[in-house]
Each structure stands twice: as C-alpha cells, then as structure tokens.
Backbone as a ProteinNet text record, in pm:
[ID]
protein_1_A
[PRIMARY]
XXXXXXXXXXXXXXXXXXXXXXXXXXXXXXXXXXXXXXXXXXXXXXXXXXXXXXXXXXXXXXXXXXXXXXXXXXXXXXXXXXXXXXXXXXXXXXXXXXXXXXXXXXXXXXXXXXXXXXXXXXXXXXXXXXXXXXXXXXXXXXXXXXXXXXXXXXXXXXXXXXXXXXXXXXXXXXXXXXXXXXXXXXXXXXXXXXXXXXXXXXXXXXXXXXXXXXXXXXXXXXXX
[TERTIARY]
-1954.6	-1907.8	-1778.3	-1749.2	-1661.3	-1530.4	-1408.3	-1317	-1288.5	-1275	-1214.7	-1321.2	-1413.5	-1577.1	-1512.4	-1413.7	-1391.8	-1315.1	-1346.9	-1251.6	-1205.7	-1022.5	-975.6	-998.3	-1032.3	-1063.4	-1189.8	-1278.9	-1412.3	-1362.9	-1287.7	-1250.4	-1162	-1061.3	-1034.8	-1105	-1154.7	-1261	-1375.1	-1421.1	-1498.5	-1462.1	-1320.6	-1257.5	-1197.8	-1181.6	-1165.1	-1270.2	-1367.9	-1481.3	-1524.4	-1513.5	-1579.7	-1522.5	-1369.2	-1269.6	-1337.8	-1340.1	-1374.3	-1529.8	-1565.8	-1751.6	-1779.3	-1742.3	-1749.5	-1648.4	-1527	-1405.5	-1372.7	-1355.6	-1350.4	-1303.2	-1263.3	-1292.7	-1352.1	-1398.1	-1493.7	-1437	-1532.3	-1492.1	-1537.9	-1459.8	-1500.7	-1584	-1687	-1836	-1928.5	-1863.6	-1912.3	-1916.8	-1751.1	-1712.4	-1747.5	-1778.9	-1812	-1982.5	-2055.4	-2201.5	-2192.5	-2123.2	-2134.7	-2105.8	-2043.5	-1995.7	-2004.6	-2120.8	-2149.5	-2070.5	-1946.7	-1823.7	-1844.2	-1745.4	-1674.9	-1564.4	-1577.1	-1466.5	-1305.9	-1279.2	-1176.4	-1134.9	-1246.6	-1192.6	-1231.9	-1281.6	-1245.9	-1133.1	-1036.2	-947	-820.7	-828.9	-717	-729.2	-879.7	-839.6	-715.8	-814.7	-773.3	-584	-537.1	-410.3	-334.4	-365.4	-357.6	-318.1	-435.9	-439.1	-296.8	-260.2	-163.6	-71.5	-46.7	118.1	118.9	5.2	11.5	26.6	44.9	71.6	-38.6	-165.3	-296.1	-314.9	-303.3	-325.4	-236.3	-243.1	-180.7	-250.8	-219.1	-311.3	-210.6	-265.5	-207.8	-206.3	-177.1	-135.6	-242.8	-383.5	-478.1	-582.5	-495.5	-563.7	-670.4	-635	-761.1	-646.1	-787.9	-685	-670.1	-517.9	-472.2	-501.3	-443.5	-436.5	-483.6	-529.8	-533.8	-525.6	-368	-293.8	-432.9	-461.4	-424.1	-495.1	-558.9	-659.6	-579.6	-634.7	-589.8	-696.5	-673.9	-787.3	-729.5	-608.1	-543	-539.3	-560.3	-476.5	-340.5	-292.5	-129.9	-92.8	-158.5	-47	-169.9	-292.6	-362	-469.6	-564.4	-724.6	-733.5	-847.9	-881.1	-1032	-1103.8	-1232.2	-1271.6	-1379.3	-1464.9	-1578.4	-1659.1	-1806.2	-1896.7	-1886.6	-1943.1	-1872.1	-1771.4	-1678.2	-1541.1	-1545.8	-1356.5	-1329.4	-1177.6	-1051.8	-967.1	-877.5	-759.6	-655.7	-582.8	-477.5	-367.8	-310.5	-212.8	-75.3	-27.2	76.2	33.3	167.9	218.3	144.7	212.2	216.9	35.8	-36.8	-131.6	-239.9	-235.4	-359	-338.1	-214.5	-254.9	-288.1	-282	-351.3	-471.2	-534.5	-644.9	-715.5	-693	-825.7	-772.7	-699.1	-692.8	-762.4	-730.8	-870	-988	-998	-1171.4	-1225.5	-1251	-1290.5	-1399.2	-1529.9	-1630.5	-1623.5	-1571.2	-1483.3	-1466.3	-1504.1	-1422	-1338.5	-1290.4	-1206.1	-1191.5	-1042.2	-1045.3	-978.9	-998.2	-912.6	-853.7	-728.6	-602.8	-560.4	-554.5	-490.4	-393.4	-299	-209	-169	-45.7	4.6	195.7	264.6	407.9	478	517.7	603.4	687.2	737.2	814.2	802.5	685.9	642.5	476.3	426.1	287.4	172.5	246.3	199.3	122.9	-47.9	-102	-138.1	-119.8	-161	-275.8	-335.6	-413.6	-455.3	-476.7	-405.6	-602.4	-682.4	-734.1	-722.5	-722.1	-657.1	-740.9	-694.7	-801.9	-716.9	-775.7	-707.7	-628.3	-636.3	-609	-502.5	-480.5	-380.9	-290.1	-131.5	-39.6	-113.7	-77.5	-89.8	15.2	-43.2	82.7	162.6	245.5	312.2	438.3	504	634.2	647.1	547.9	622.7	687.4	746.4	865.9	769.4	805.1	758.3	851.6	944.7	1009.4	999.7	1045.8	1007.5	1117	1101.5	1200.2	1276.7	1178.6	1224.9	1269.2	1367.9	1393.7	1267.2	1254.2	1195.7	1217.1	1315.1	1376.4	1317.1	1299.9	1260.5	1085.4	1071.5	883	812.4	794.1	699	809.1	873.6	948.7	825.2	829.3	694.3	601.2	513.6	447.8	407.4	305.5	276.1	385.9	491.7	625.2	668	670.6	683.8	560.4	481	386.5	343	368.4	354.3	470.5	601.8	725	683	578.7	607.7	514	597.6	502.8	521.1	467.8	495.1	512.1	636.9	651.8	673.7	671.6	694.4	771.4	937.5	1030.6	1113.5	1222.5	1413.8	1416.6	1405.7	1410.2	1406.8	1266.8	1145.2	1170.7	1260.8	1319	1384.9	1514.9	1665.3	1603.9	1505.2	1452.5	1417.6	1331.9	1286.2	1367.6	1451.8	1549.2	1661.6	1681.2	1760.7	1717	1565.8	1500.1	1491.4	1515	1459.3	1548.1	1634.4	1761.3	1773.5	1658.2	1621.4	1753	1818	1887.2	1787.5	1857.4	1751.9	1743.2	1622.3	1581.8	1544.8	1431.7	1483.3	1272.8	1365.5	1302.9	1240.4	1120.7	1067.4	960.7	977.2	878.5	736.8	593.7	472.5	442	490.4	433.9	566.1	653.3	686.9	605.5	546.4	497.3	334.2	270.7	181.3	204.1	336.8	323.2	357.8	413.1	443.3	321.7	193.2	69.8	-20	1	-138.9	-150.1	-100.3	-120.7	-77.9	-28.2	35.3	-58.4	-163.7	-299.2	-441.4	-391.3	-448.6	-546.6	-633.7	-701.7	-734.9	-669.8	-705.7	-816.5	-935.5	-1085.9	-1142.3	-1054.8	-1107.8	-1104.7	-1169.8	-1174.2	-1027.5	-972.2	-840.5	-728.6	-700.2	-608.2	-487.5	-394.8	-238.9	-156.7	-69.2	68.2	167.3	234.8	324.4	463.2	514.8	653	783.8	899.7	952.7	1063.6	1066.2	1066	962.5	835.8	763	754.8	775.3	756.3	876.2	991.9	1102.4	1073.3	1038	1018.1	904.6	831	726.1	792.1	837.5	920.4	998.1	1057	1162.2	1070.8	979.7	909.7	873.1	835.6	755.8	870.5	1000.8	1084.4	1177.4	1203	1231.8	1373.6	1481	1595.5	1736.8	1795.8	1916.8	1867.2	1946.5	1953.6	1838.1	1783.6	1658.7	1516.8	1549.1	1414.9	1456.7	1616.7	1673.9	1696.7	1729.7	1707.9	1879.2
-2170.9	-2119.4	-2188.7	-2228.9	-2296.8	-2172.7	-2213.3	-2108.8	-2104.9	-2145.8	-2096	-1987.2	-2012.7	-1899.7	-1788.9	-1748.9	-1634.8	-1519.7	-1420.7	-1342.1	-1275.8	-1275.8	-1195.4	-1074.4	-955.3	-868.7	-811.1	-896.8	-848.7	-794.2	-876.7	-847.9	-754.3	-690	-639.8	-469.8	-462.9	-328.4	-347.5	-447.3	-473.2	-337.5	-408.4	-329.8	-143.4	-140.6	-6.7	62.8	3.9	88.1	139.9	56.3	65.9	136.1	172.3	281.5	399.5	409.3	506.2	578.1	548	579.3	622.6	551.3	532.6	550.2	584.8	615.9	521.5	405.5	256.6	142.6	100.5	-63.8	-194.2	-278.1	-322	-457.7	-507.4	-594.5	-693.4	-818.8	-920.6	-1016.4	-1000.9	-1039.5	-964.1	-830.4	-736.3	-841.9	-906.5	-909.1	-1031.3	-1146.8	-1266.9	-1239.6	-1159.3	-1180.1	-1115.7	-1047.7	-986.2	-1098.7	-1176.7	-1270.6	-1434.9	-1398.9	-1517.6	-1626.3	-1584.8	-1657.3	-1704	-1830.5	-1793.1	-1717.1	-1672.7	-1604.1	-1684.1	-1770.2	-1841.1	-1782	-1823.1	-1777.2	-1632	-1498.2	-1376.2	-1383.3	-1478.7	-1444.9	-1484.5	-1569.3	-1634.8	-1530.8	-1509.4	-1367.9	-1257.1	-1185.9	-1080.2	-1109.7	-1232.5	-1249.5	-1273.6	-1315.3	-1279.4	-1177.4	-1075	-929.4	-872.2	-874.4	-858.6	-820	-1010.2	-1064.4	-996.1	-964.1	-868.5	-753.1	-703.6	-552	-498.8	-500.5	-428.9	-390.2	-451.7	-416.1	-459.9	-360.5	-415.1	-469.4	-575.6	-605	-637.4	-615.9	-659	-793.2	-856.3	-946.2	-1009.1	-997.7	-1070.5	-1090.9	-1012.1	-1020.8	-913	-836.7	-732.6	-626.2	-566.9	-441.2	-346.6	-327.7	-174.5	-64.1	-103.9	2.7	-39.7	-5	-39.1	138.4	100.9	232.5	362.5	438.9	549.7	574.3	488.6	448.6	392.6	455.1	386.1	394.2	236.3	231.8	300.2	308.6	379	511.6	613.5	740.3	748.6	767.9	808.9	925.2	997.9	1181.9	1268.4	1213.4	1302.4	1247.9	1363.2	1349.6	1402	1357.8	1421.7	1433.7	1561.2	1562.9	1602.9	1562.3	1554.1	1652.5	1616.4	1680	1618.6	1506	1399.5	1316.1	1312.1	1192.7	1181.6	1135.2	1198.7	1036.2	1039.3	964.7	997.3	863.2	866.4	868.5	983.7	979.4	901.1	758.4	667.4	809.9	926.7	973.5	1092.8	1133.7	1240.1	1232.8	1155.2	1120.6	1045.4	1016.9	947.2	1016.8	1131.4	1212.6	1306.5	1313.6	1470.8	1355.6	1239.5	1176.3	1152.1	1128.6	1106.1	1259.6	1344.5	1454.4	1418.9	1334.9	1282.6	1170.8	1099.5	972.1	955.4	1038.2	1085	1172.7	1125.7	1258.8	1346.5	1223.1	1282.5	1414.3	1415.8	1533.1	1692.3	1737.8	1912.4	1945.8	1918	1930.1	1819.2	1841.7	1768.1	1898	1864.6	1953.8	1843.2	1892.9	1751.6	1847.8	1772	1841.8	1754.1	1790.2	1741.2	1871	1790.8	1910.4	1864	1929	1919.7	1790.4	1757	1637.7	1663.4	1831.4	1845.3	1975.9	2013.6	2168.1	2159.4	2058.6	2027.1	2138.4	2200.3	2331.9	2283	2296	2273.1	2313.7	2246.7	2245.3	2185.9	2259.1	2230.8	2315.2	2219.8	2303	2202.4	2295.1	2266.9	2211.7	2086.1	2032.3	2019.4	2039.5	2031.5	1964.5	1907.2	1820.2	1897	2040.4	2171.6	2258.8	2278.4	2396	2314.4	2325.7	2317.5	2365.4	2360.4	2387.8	2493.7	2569	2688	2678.2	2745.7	2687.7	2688.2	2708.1	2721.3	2539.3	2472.7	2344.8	2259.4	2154.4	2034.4	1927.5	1812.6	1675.5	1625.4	1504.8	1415.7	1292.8	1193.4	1042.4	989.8	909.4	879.5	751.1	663.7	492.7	520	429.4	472.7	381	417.4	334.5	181.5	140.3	-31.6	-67.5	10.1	-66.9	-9.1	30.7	81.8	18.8	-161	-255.7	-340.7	-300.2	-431.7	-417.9	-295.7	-240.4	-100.3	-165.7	-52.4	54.9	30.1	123.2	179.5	149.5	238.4	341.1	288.1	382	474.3	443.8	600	659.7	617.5	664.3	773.2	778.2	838.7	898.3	911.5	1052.3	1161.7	1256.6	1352.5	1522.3	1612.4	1730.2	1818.1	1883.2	1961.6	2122.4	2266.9	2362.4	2393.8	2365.4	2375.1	2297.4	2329	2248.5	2245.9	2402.4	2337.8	2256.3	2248.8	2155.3	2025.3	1998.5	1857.2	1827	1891.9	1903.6	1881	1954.1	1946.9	1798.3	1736.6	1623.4	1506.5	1506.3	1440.5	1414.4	1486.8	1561.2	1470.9	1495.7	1429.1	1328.8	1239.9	1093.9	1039.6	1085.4	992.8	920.1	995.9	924.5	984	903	994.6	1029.8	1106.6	1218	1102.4	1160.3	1062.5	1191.7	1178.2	1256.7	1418.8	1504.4	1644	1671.1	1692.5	1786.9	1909.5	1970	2077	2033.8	2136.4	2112.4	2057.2	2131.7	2136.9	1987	1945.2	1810.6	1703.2	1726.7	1604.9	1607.6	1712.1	1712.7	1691.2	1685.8	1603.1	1463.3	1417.1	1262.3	1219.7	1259.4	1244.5	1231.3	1259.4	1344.2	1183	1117	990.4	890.6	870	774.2	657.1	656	550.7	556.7	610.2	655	516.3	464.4	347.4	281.2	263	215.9	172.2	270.8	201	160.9	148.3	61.7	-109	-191	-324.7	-342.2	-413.9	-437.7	-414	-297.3	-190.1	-320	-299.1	-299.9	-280.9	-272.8	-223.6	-200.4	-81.1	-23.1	-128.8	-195.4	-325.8	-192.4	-225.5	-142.5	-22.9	-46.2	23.1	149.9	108.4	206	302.9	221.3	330	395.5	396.8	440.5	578.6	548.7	641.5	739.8	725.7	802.8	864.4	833.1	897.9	1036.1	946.1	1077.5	1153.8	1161.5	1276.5	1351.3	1290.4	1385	1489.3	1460.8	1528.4	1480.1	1331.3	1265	1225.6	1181.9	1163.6	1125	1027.2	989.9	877.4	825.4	668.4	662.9	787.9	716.7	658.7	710.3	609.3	553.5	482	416.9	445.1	594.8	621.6	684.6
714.9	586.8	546.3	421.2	357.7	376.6	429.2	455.5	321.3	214.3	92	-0.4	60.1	2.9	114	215	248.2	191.2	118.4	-15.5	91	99.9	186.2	128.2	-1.1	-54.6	41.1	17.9	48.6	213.2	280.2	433.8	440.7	368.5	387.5	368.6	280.3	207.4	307.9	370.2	527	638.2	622.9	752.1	726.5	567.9	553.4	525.2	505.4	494	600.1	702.1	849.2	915.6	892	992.2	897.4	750	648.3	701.2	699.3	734.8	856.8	986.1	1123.4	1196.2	1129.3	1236.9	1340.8	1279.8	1386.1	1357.2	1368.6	1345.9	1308	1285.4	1318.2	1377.4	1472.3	1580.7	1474.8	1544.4	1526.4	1456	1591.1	1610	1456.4	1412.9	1345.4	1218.9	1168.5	1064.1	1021	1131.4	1165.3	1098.9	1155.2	1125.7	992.1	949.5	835	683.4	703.3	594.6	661.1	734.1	795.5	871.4	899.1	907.2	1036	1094.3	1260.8	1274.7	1429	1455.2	1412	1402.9	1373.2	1225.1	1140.1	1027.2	1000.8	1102.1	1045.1	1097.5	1230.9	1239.8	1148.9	1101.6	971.3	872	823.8	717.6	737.6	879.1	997.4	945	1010.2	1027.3	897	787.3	649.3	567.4	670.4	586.2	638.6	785.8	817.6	759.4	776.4	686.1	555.9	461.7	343.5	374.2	513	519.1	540.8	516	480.5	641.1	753.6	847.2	992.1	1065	1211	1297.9	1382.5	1494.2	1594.4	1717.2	1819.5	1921.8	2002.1	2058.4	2049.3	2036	2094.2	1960.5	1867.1	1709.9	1684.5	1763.4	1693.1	1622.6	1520.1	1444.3	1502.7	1531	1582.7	1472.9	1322.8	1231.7	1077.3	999.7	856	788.7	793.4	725.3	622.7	657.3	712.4	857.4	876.5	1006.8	1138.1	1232.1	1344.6	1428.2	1504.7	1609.9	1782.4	1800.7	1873.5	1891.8	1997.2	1984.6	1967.6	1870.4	1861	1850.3	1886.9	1857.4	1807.2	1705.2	1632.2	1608.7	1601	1618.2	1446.1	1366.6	1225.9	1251	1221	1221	1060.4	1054	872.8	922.1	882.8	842.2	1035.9	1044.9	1131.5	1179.9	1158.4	1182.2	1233	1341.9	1428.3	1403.8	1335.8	1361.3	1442.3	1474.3	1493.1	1377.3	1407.1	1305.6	1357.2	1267.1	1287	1350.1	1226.5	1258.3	1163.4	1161.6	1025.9	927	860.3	741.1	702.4	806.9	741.7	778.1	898	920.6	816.7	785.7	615.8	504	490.7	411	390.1	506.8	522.5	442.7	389.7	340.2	161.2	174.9	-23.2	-24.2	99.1	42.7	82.6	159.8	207.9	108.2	-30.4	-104.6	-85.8	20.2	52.8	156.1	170.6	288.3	238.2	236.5	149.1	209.9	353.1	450.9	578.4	594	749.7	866.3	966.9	1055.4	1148.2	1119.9	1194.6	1338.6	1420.5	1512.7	1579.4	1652.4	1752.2	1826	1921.3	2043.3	2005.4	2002.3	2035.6	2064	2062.1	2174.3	2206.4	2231.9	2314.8	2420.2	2348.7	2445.4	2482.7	2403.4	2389.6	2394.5	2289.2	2217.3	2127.7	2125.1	2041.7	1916.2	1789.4	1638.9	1563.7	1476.1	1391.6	1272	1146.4	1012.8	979.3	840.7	791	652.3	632.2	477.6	449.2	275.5	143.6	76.3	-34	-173.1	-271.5	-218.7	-328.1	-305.4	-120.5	-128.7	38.8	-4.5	72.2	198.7	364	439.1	463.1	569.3	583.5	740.3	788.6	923.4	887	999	1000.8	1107.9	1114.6	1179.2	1074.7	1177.6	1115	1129.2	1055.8	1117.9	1113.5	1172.2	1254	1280.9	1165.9	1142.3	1190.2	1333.1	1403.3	1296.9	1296.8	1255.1	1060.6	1023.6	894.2	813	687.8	661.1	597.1	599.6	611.2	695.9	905.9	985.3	1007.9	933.1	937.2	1022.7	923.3	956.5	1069.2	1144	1257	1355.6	1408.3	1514.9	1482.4	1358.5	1298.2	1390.7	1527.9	1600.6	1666.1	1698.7	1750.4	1638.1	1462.3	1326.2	1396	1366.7	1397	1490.4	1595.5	1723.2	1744.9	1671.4	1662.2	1487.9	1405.5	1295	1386.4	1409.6	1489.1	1450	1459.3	1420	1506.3	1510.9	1652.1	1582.2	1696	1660.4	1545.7	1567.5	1509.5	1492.8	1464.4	1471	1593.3	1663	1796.5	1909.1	1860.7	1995.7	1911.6	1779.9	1780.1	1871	1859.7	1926.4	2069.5	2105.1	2277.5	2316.5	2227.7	2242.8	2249.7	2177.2	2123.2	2253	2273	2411.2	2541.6	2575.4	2620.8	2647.7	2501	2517	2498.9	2429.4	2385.9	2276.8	2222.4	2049.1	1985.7	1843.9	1773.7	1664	1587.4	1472	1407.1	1302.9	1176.9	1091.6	1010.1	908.5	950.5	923.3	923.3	810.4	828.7	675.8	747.7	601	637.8	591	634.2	634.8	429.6	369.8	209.3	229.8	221.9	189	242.5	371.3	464.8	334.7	322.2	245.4	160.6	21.8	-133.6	-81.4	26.4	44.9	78.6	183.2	207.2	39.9	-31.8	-135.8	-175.8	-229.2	-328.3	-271.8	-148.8	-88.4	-84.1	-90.5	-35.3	-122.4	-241.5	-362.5	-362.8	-421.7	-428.8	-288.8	-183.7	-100.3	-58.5	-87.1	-58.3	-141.7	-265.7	-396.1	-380.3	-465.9	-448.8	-554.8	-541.8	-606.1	-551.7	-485.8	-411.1	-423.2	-483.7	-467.4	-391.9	-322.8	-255.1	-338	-352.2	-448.6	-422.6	-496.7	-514.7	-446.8	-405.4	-382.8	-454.8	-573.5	-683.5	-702	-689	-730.6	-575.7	-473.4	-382.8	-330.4	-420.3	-395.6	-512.4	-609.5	-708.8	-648.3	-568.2	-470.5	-416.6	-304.8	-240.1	-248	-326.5	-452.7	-496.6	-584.2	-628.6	-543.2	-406.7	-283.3	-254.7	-277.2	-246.5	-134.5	-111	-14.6	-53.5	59.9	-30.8	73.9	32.3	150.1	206.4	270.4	320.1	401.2	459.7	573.7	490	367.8	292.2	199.2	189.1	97.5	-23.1	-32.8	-134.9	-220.9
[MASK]
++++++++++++++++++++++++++++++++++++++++++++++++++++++++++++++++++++++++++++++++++++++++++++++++++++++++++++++++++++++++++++++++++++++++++++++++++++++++++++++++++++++++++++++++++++++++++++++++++++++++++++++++++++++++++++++++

C-alpha cells in the first residue's frame, strides 16, 4: 500500500471504534489487515496519532490509551449493557456514559487509594451522581501529557478529604487539586464530545481553558 493512501483519520476512528464496541484495542496485525497496510506503516500512523495527542503508546508502540479508553487497568472498571472497559481515570470513566450514547447506563467502579474501600455510582447522560466522595488529580494540567499514564493512573476517587490527607501522607505526593462528585461529572459531560466522529478536533488551548472554567474549575492547577 502506497503510505500516502494511509488516512491517519480513518486509523485513528479504526482504533476508537474498536476500544468503543469491544472494550480493546486493536492490535496491530488487526489494523495492518484491515487497511491492507504493513506493520511499519500502521506503525508511523500509530506514532503520528500520538504526537497529535489522539493516543498513548508505550515503549514498544502499542496503544496504551486513546483518551477516554484505556488498554491498561488503572484504578477503574466501566460496565455497559455487554461490554467492560478500562477506565483510563476520573475524569474519563464518568465520561465514558456521554460518549457511549448507545449505553442508557454505565456502572463505574473503583476501590479507595487509600482505604480501598470500594465504589460504584451508576451514570446516565441525565442526572449528577450522588456521594459524598472527592476525586484527586495529582499532576497539574501543564504537566498532563509529560507521562500521560502516570496523569491518570494518579486522577482517582477516594472516600473523603480524609482518605486524601491519608494517602498523601503515605506517599509523599503533595496535593493537587480536590473536587466533588457533581464537578468531576460537569468536567466529564462534553469533554470528548465528537470523539467517535470522523473529523474530531482537539479543543486549541483557549477553548479548553474556557471548558474548564465552565465545569467549574479554577486556579493555577488548570492554568486558569
């Protein structure tokens, strides 16, 4: 196949469809027979999509993540109708039930990270979640993308203020920034809006500063 007949578009909506549908990935070999390609050039796409942000991969070039997807366990499981994900973090397993519209629900779960007290909230597109938990975004967001899987491996949702302060204590992390359940959910609702559309954009940093802010976000940890 002529590498310039490869639409990094088509590869990328490849790969979100395939975490979208199947809760996965798709290898390689998958993406290679699929657009007739060699592995060389799904990997130049692959590494492409990257550098545009669209996705993480790790040392050996496979995709770790294509935001709200993760091929990793990091903290949280999302179940649909048929279909279990990995939730990347926070912020992208309460996303995941706005861009799964096929979904009427997800049920997100995680455990503590500091008492490993287990949680799970049923989201809809319609009504706030209820709970007295926090979530806890260690990395600011200037340093998000330095080591994306360290950013979400660290947004996590624990009991309280408390079982921050505990954790924290613990590890020797310093704080980053606290929200409650209905903020983590208006920063989730639209964050990834289009995403499984053909075209899909990345918000310039203007517009995702103005996001932010509306979610109710605010102070230097998201530059704001």
């Amino acid at each position: 196949m002529d590498p310039a007949a490869l639409d990094l578009e088509d590869v990328r909506l490849a790969v979100y469809s395939t975490f979208a549908r199947h809760g996965r990935a798709p290898g390689l070999d998958d993406l290679a027979d699929r657009f007739a390609a060699s592995p060389e050039q799904i990997r130049e796409a692959l590494t492409s999509l990257a550098v545009a942000r669209h996705l993480a991969l790790d040392d050996a070039g496979d995709i770790v993540m294509a935001h709200p997807f993760s091929a990793v366990p990091l903290g949280f499981s999302v179940m649909g109708t048929a279909t279990l994900w990995w939730g990347g973090c926070a912020w992208d397993s309460f996303a995941m039930a706005h861009l799964l519209t096929w979904e009427p629900s997800l049920v997100v779960a995680t455990t503590c990270p500091a008492c490993a007290a287990p949680h799970a909230w049923n989201l809809t597109r319609s009504e706030i979640p209820r709970g007295g938990q926090v979530a806890h975004f260690l990395v600011p967001a200037s340093r998000m993308w330095d080591d994306v899987v360290v950013t979400c491996r660290n947004q996590r949702i624990f009991c309280d203020e408390a079982c921050v302060e505990a954790w924290l204590d613990r590890t020797g992390h310093t704080r980053g920034y606290v929200m409650d359940l209905s903020t983590l959910w208006r920063l989730a609702t639209g964050w990834y809006a289009g995403r499984l559309d053909r075209g899909y954009i990345r918000r310039e940093p203007s517009q995702a500063a103005s996001y932010l802010a509306s979610a109710g976000l605010r102070g230097a940890f998201w530059g704001l």
